[in-house]
C-alpha positions as a Markdown table, in Angstrom:
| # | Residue | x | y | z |
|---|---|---|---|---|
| 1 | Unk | 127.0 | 93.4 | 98.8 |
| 2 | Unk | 125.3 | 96.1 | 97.4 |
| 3 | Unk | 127.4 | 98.8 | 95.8 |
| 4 | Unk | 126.4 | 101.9 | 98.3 |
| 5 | Unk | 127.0 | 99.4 | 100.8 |
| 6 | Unk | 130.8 | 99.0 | 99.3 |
| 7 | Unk | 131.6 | 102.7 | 99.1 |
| 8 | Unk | 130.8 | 103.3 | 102.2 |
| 9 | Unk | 132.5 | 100.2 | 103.7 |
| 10 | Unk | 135.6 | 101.6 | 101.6 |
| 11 | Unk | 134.5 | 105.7 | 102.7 |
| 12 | Unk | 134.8 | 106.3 | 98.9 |
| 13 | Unk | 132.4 | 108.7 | 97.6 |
| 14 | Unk | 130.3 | 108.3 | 94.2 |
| 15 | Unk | 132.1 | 110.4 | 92.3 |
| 16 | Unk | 135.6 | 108.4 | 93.0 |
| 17 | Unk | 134.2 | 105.6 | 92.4 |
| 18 | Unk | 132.7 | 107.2 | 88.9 |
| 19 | Unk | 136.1 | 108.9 | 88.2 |
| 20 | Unk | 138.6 | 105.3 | 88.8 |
| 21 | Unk | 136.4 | 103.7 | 87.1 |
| 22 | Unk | 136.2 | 106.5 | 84.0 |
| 23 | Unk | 131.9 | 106.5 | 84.1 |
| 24 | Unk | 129.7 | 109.7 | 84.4 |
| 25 | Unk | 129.0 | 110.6 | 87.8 |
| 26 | Unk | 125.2 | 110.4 | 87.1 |
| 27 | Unk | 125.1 | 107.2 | 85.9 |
| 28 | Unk | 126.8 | 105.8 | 89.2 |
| 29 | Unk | 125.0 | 107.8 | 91.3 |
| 30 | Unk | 121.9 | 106.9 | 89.6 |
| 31 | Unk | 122.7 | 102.8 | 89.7 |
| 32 | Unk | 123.8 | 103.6 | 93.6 |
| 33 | Unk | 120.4 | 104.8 | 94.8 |
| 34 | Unk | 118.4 | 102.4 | 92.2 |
| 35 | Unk | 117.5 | 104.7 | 90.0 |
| 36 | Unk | 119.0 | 102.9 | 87.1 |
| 37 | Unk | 119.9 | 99.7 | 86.2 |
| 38 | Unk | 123.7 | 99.1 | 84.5 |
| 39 | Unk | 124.1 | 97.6 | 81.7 |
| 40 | Unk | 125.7 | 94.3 | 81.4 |
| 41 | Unk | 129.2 | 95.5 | 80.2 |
| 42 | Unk | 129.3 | 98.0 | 83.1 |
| 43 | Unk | 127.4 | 96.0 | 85.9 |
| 44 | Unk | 130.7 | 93.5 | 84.9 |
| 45 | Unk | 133.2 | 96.2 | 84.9 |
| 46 | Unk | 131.8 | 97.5 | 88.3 |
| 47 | Unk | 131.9 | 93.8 | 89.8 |
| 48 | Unk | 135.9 | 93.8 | 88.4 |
| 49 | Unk | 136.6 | 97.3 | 90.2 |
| 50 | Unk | 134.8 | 96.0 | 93.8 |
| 51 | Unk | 136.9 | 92.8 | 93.2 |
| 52 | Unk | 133.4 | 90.7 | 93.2 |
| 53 | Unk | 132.6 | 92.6 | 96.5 |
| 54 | Unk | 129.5 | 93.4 | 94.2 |
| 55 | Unk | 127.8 | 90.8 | 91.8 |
| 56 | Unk | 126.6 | 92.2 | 88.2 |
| 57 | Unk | 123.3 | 90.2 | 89.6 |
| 58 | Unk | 123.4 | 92.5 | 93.3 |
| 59 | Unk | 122.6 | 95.2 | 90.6 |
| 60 | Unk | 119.8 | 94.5 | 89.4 |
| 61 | Unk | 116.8 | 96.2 | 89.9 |
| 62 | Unk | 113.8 | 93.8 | 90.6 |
| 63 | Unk | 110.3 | 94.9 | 89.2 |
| 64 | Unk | 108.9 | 94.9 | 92.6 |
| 65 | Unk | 111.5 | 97.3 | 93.8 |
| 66 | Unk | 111.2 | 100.0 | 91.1 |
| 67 | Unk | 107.3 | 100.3 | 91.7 |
């Protein structure tokens, strides 16, 4: 499941999510919409705080996506 797909399932905005899981707003909001991708350590820590709801791999941004 992808992760903007979680918080709305959950009606949890960005910034809760951000704040429980103590990472800047940006950089969830940013990984939410695809801007970014996570890095390992914190695709794994936000995998742990959707209980596995979303994979570190769901994450990823493919090369044909970010064009």
């Amino acid at each position: 499941m992808q992760l903007i797909q979680y918080l709305k399932d959950r009606n949890e905005s960005v910034s809760a999510f951000a704040a429980r899981i103590s990472e800047p707003q940006t950089t969830i909001r940013k990984i939410v919409y695809g801007q970014r991708q996570p890095s390992l350590p914190l695709a794994v820590k936000i995998s742990e705080a959707t209980e596995g709801a979303t994979s570190p791999g769901e994450l990823v941004i493919n090369s044909s996506d970010a064009a």
